[in-house]
Structures are given as structure tokens and as C-alpha cells.
C-alpha positions in Angstrom: 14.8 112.0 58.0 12.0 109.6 59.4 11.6 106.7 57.8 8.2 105.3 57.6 7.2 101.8 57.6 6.9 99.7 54.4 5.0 96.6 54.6 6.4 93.6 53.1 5.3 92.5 49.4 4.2 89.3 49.0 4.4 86.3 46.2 2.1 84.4 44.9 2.2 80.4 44.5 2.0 79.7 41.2 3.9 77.7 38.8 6.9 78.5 36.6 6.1 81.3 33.9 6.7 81.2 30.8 7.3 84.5 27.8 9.7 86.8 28.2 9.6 89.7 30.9 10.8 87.8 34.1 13.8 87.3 36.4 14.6 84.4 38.7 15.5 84.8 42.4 16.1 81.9 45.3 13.4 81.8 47.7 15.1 81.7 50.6 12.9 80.9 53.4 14.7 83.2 55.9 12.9 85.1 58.2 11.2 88.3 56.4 13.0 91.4 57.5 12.6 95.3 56.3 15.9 97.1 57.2 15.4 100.9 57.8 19.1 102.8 57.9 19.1 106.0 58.7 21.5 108.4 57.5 22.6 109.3 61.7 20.4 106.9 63.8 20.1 103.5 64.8 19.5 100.8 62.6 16.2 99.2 62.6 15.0 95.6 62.0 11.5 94.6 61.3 10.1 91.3 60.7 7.2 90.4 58.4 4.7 90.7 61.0 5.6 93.9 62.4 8.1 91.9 65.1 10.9 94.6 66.0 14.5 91.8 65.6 17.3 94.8 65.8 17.9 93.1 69.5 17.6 89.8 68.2 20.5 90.1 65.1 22.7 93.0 67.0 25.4 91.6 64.0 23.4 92.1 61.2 22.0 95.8 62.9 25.6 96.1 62.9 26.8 95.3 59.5 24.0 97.5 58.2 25.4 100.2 60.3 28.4 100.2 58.1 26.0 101.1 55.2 25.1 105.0 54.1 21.6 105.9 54.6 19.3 107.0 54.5 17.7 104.1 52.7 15.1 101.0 52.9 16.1 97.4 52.7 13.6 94.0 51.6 15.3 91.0 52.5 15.3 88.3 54.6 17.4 86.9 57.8 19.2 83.5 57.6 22.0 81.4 59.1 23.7 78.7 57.7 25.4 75.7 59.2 28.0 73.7 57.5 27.2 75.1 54.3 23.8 74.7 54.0 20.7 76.9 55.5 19.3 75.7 58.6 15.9 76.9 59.3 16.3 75.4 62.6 18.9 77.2 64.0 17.1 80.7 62.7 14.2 79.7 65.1 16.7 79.2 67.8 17.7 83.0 67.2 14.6 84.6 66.5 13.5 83.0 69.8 16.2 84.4 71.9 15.4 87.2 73.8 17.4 87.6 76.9 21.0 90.0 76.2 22.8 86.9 77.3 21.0 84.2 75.1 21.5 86.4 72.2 25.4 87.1 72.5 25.1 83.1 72.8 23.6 82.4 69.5 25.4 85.4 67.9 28.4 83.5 68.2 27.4 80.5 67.7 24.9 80.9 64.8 25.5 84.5 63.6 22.6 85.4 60.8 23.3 86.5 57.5 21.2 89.5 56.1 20.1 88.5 52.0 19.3 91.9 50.9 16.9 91.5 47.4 15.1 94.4 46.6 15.5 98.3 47.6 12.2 100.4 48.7 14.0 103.9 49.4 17.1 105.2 48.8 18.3 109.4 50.4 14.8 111.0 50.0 13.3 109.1 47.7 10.8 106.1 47.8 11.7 103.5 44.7 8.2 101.8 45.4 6.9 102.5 42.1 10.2 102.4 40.3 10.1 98.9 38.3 11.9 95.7 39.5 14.7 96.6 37.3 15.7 99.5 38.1 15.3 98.9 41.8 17.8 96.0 41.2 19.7 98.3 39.4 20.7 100.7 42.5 20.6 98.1 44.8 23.8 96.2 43.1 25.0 100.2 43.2 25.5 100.2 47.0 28.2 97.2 46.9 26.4 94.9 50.1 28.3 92.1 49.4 30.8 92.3 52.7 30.7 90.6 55.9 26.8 89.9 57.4 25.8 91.4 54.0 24.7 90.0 50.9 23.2 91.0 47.7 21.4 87.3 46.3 22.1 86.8 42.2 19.4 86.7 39.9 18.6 85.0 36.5 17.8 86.0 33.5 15.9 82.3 32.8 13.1 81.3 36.0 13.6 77.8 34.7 17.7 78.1 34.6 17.0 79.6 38.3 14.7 76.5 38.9 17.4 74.1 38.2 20.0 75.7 39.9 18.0 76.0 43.2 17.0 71.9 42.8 20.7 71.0 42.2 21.9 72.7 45.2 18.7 71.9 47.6 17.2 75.0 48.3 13.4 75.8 48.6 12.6 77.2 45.4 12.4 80.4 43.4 10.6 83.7 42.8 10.1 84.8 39.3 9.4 88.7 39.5 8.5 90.7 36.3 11.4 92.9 35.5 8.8 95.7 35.2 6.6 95.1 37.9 6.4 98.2 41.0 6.5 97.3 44.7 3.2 97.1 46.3 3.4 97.1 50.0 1.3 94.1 51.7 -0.2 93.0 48.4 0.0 89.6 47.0 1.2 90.0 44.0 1.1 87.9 40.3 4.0 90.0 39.6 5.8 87.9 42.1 5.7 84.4 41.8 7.0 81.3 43.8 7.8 78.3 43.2 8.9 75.2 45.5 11.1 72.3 44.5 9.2 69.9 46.3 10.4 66.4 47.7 8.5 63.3 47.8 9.1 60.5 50.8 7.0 56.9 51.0 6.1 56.7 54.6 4.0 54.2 56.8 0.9 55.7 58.4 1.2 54.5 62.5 -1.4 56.4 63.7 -3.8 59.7 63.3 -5.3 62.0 65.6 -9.3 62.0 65.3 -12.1 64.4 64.1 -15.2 63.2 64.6 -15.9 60.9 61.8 -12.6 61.8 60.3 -9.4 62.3 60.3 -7.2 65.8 61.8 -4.2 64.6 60.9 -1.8 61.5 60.0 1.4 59.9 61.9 3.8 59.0 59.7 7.1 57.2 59.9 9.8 55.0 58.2 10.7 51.4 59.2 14.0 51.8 61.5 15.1 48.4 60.4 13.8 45.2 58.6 10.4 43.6 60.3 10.7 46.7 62.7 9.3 49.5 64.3 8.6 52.5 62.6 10.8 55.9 63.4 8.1 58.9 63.3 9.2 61.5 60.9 6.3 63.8 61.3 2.0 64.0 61.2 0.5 65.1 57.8 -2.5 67.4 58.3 -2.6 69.1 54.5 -3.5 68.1 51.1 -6.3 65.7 51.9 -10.1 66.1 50.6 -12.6 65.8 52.7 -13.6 62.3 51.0 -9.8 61.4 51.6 -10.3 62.5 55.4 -13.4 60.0 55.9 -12.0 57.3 53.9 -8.5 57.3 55.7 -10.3 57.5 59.3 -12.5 54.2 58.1 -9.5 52.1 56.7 -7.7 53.5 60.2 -9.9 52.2 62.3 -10.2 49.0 60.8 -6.4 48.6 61.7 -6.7 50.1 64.9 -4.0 49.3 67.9 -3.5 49.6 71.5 0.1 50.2 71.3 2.3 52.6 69.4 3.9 50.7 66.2 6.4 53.9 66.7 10.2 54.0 68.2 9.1 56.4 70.7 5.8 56.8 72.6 3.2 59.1 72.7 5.7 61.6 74.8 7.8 61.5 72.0 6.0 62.8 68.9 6.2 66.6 70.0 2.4 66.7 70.1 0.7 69.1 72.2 0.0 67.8 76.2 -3.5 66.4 76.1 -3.5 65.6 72.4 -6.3 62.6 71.3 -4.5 59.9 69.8 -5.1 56.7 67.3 -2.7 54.2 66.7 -2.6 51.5 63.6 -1.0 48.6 63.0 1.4 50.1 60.0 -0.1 48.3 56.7 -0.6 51.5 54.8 2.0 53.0 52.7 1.7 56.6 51.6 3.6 59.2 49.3 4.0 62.5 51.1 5.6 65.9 49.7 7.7 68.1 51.9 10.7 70.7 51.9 13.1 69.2 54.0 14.4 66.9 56.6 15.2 68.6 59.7 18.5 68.3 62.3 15.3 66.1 64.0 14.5 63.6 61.7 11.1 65.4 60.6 9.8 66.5 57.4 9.8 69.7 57.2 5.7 71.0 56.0 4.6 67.9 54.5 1.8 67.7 52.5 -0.5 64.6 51.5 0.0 63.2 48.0 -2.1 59.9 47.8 -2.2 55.9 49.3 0.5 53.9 47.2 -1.1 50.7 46.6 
């Protein structure tokens, strides 16, 4: 049996719902991944973008191998690191492409497949089966074993919410317990929602755009009196009024020099890249998701000046 290609569903950013009628899930922030196993073929594995990783995770290809088929798969790839999920080292993997580079991160970063919802199972599609039920014969097939697991799910979203805060993980996904699957749709039926963090950083410098302002360079003071360590530039969140405004007060503050621990060489911007430095009198609030192994925030998004 062929088995055709389902594209991923998608959630919605929204905030936590309320009324009866919904389950919680982690949001993961893995790597997307639809698993097709056939019943006497090889396993394949396809990202969210139509990227083909079965070469990429050869142990997860494999632990799915150990699984009767045929059947469809939603999930998503991840690794984790002393304890914790490390977004980082999944880029690592899912960048490898050479036989020998992948055995390398296999072993030293194998992937974990979190298998969440289940799209076909024999000869039947479960697309327009609800949630439930789906959830129903997925906990059937017993994927909790090595490379393999099967994420829980809450009855409460906001019990869900707190758990996924507590532990440090990027949010949840409330799905209605009734809602179908609908491939490559955007769905209110799926909704998710981020436990945000908020840092105060120093604005150093910003790179220019025209009149305004592209993005901000952001850091913390390494020590008392100091310079300032760069944790990342902040291009999101802002207005356009906020854009002008920053790029006026900017230049009014304007430097030669980097106010930053490392140069320009040293803020991973692109080769060529125009930029502004400030003397670092303005303090800002920023949200993000995480700090990485580099010292960066991880997607951080504008909040507001703190006076």
C-alpha cells in the first residue's frame, strides 16, 4: 500500500481557551516531521516543508521500523541534552548531511521522535476521525520504547500551561477534543500558546533603515561600569512610530566604537551588514523563549523603553 502524502496541520496563536471541549499538549518546538510506515518498505521521514530527514535521523527511521504499518505518524523530531531540549543541537542534526557527519551526531545527539497525533492507520485515513479518537488509537500502538514517544495530554489547557512554565518548556497547544485533521490548514481548533520570558537589556547599537530603525543590538552589562555582552538584535514587535522614534533617540547617542565585548565580527551578522553604534543609556524590556548554549535570546521580541 502507497502511502500518500499528508501535509502538516497547523495551530493557531491565540491565547488560552476557556469552556469545556479542549485538551492540553506541550509545544514542543521540535522539528515538524510526518512519519509514513509501511507495512514491508522503508520508513519514510518528512519534514514540515516537504524536506525528506529519513537520512538525517537513520535512529529514529529505525525505531519506527520496529513499528507495524501500515500507518501515518504527526509529530515532531527533538534531542535533548542534559535533560532539557536543546534546539541547538537539533539544527546541528538537521544540518548534517554527509553519511559520516550524521553517524557523528547520531551518537552524539541522537533525536527523539514525539509522536502526537495519528493520520492513518492499515487502510484507513483517521483525517476526519475527531482528536479524540485519533488519540485514542494512537495510545493503542504502545510507542513509548526507545527513540519513540507518545507526549501526555491534559485534560485542563491551563493545568498544561502551568506544568509547561514550571518545567521551562515553550508552551502548549490546546486542541478541541472533537476537532478533524485538516491537512495544511491553520486551524482555531488548534491553538498555541508560548510561556514567554521577559529580559531588561541595554540597547548598544541598531542597524539602519532609512529614517528608521531595522533592527536593535542588545546586550547585558558584563560587569559593573562595564561593557556590555551582546545577547542578540531585536527586529520584531516595534510600530512603525516606535521604529522612527528609537532611530532619532539612537542617533542622538551615536558612537564610533562598539560599547559591546566583541566587535562588529562578533555579533553573527551577515558580511557587509550597515551598522550603528550608541553609547548604552537606553534600557529596554524584551520577550523571548530562551537563552541559547551562545548566550543569545532565542526570538526576541520588542516590549517597550523602561524609563
Amino acid at each position: 500500500m502507497k502511502l500518500t502524502h499528508v501535509e502538516p496541520m497547523l495551530a493557531t496563536a491565540g491565547r488560552l481557551p476557556s469552556g469545556p471541549g479542549w485538551k492540553g499538549e506541550i509545544r514542543w518546538d521540535g522539528a515538524r516531521c510526518i512519519a509514513y510506515v509501511p507495512e514491508a518498505a522503508p520508513v519514510r521521514l518528512v519534514g514540515g516543508r516537504g524536506a525528506d530527514l529519513t537520512e538525517r535521523f537513520p535512529e529514529v527511521a529505525e525505531a519506527l521500523t520496529a513499528v507495524r504499518g501500515p500507518l501515518v505518524l504527526d509529530g515532531e523530531l527533538v534531542v535533548v541534552r542534559g535533560g532539557a531540549l536543546s534546539s541547538s543541537a537539533l539544527q546541528d542534526r538537521i544540518h548534517r548531511t554527509r553519511p559520516v557527519a550524521v553517524r557523528a551526531g547520531t551518537e552524539a545527539a541522537p533525536a527523539l521522535y514525539i509522536g502526537f497525533d495519528l493520520l492513518r492507520l492499515g487502510d484507513r485515513s483517521l483525517v476526519a476521525e475527531p482528536w479524540v479518537r485519533r488519540r485514542e488509537l494512537l495510545e493503542g500502538l504502545e510507542l513509548d520504547r526507545p527513540g519513540l514517544r507518545v507526549p501526555p495530554v491534559w485534560d485542563s489547557v491551563a493545568e498544561a500551561y502551568g506544568w509547561t512554565r514550571e518545567h521551562r518548556l515553550e508552551g502548549v497547544i490546546a486542541k478541541r477534543a472533537d476537532s478533524r485533521y485538516v491537512p495544511g490548514a491553520c486551524s482555531r481548533d488548534w491553538i498555541e500558546i508560548k510561556n514567554l520570558r521577559i529580559a531588561d537589556v541595554v540597547i548598544g547599537g541598531w542597524l539602519p533603515g532609512g529614517t528608521s530603525v531595522r533592527a536593535l543590538l542588545v546586550g547585558v552589562p558584563a560587569m559593573p561600569g562595564g561593557r556590555l555582552l551582546f545577547v542578540g538584535s531585536v527586529g520584531s514587535g516595534m510600530t512603525g512610530a516606535e521604529r522612527r522614534a528609537l532611530a532619532a533617540a539612537l542617533r542622538r547617542l551615536a558612537v564610533p566604537v562598539s560599547p559591546f565585548t566583541a566587535g562588529s565580527g562578533g555579533l553573527g551578522l551577515p558580511l557587509g551588514t550597515e551598522v550603528r553604534f550608541a553609547r548604552p543609556e537606553l534600557r529596554a524590556e524584551v520577550e523571548y523563549l530562551e537563552v541559547t548554549q551562545a548566550g543569545r535570546l532565542r526570538h526576541p521580541v520588542w516590549r517597550r523603553l523602561r524609563g
